[in-house]
C-alpha positions in Angstrom: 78.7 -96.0 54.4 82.4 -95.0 54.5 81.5 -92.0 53.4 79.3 -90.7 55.7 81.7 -91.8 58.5 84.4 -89.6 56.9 82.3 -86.9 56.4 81.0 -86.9 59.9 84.2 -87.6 61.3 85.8 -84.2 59.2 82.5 -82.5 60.6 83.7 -83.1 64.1 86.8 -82.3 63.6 86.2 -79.1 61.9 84.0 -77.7 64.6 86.2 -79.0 67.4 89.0 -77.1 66.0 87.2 -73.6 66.0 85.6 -73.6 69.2 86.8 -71.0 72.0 87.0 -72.8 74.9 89.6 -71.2 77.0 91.3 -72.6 80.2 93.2 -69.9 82.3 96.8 -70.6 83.3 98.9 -69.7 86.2 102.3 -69.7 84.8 103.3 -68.0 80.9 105.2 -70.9 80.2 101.9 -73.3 80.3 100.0 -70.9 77.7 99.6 -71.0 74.0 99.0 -67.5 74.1 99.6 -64.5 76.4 96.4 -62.3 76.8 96.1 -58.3 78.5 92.6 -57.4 79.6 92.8 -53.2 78.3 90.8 -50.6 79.9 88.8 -49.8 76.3 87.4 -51.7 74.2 89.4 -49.8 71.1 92.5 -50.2 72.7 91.6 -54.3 72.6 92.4 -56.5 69.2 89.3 -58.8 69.9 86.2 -57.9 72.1 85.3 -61.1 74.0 81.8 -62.2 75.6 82.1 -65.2 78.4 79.2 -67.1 77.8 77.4 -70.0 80.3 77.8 -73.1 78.2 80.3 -74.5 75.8 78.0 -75.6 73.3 78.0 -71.6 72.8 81.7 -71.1 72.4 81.8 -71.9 68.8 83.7 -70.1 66.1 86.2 -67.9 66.3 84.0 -64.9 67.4 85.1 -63.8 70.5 82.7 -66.3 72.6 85.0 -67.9 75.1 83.7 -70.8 77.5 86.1 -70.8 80.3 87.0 -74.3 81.2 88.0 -76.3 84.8 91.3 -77.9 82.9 93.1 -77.9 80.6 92.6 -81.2 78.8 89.1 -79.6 78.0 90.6 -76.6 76.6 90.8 -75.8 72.7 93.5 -72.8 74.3 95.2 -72.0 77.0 95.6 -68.5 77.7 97.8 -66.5 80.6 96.9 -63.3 81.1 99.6 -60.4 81.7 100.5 -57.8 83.9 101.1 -55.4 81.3 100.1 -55.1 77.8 103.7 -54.8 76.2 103.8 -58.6 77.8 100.8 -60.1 75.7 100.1 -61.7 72.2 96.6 -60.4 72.1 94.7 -57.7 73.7 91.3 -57.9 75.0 88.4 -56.3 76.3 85.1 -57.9 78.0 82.0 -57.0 76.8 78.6 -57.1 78.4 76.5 -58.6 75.3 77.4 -61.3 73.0 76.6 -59.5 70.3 78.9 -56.8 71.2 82.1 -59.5 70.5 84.5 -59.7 68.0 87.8 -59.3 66.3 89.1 -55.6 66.1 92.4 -56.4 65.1 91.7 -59.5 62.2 95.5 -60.1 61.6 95.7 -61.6 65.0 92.7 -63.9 64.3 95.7 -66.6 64.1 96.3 -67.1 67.6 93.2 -68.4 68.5 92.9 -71.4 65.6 
């Protein structure tokens, strides 16, 4: 029985921790990451799709959920003026299939 407490318990925790759910900032300071929306999607290091639910925001895909507050957030994200200001780049896609990393070696930030 202890088992299958742990287990379910490291389950949780496991797909808590890579879920994109994203709660916007208005200060830098208040951010775990600084984010530039670029022009072109080759210009950006990860392609992201917003999608309607958080239950669809899992992974570390580019699916972001965008949250009310930041308590709900797995990350909290400002977004810059200009791209020299930003950890990560990004561009918006259309299609949730169209998401995902350009750049892996930033994958990092959002875990």
């Amino acid at each position: 029985m202890k088992k299958i407490i742990v287990l379910t318990v490291l389950l949780f925790t496991f797909v808590v921790a890579f879920s994109q759910k994203i709660y916007k900032t208005k200060y830098d300071y208040q951010a775990d990451i600084k984010v530039y929306v670029v022009e072109h999607d080759y210009q950006a290091d990860l392609k992201v799709y917003v999608v309607d639910y958080d239950y669809q925001a899992d992974g570390n895909k580019g699916l972001w959920y965008f949250v009310d507050y930041d308590y709900q957030a797995d990350k909290k994200v400002y977004f810059t003026d200009y791209d020299y200001q930003a950890d990560l780049k990004i561009y918006f896609v259309d299609y949730d299939y169209q998401a995902g990393w350009r750049n892996t070696s930033k994958k990092y930030l959002l875990y």
